[in-house]
N, C-alpha and C positions, 0 to 999 in steps of 0.2 A: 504494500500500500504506500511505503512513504517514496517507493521508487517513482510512482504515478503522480506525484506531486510536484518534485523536481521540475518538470519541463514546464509546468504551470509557475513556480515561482519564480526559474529562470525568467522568463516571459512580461511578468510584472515588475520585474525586476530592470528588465529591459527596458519595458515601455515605459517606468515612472523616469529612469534617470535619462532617456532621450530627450523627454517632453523637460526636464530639468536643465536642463544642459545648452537649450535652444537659446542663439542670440537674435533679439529683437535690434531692430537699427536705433541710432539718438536721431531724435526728432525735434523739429520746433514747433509748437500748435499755438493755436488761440491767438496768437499775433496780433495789436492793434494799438493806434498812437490818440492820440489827444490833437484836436485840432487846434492851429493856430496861427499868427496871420508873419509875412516875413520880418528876416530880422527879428524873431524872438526865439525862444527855446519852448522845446517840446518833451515828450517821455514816450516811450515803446515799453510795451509788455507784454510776454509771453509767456510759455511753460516750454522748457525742455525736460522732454523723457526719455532716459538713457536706458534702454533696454538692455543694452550688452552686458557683458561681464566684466565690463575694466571699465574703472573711475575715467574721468574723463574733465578736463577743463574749457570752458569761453576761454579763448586769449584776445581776440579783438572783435571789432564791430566795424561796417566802414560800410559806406551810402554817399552817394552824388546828394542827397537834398540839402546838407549844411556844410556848413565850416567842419563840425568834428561830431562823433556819437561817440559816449562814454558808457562804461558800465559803470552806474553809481547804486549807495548802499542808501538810503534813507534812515536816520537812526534818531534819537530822541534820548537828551542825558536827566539827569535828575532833577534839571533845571525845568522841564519842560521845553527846551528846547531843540526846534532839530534842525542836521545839519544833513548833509550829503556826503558821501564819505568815497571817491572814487576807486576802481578796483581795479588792479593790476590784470585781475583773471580772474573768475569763478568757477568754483569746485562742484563736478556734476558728480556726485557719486556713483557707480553700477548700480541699474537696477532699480534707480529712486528719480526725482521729478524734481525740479529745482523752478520755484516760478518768480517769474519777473513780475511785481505788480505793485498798484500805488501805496504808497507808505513804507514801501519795501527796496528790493533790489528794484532796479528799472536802467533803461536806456535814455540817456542825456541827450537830447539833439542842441545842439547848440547853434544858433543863431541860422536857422531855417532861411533857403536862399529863396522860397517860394510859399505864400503862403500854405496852407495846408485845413482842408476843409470835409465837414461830413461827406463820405461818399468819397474822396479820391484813394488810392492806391500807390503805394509805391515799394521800391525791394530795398534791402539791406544784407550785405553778407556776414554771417558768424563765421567767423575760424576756430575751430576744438583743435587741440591736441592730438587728439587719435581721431576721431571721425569726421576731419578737413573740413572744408567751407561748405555751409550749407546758406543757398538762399533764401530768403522768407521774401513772402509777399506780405505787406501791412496795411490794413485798410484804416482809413480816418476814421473816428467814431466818438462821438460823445462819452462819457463817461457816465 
């Protein structure tokens, strides 16, 4: 009887640590910026989800619509007050989701060459360390 079992748990055994073992791609989703008019500054926020099995960092951001885009930190001291704290790189861990959003991490545009309005569109490239440049699309949107 327990010889009849073997090839059954080989099996599950099999099928658990394949489906374990699968790398999903890092992704950018949910993408979208804050309107506003030129000559001012703006923010982008997204989510990245790093499917893979290997940590992973943002190293830069870079877009024709401004002067410069930043990864900044938004943070808040005991004062009540906050400041923006710029970031060399951000750490996307394996396997976990890292989101850009207001109050938070976020993307700095700085001094927008074109206004920027509900409803338009435009790209931004990220650079990671292990999974290269990925472009987003970002649409304008309200908050």
């Amino acid at each position: 009887m327990m010889k009849s079992t073997y090839p059954l748990i080989a099996f599950l055994v099999m099928l658990f640590s394949s489906g374990c073992s699968q790398d999903g791609p890092l992704v950018v989703k949910e993408a979208w910026a804050r309107p506003t008019i030129a000559g001012r500054n703006t923010a982008i926020y997204f989510v990245i989800e790093n499917a893979t099995r290997q940590d992973d960092a943002l190293l830069s951001i870079r877009g024709d619509l401004a002067d410069s885009l930043e990864a900044h930190l938004s943070a808040m001291d005991a004062n009540g007050v906050v400041s923006m704290k710029p970031q060399e790189s951000v750490f996307v861990p394996a396997r976990e989701s890292v989101e850009f959003k207001p109050g938070g991490l976020h993307v700095m545009v700085v001094n927008v060459k074109e206004g920027l309005q509900p409803g338009d569109t435009f790209r931004v490239v990220l650079t990671f360390r292990n999974a290269g440049e990925i472009t987003v699309e970002v649409p304008v949107q309200e908050p």
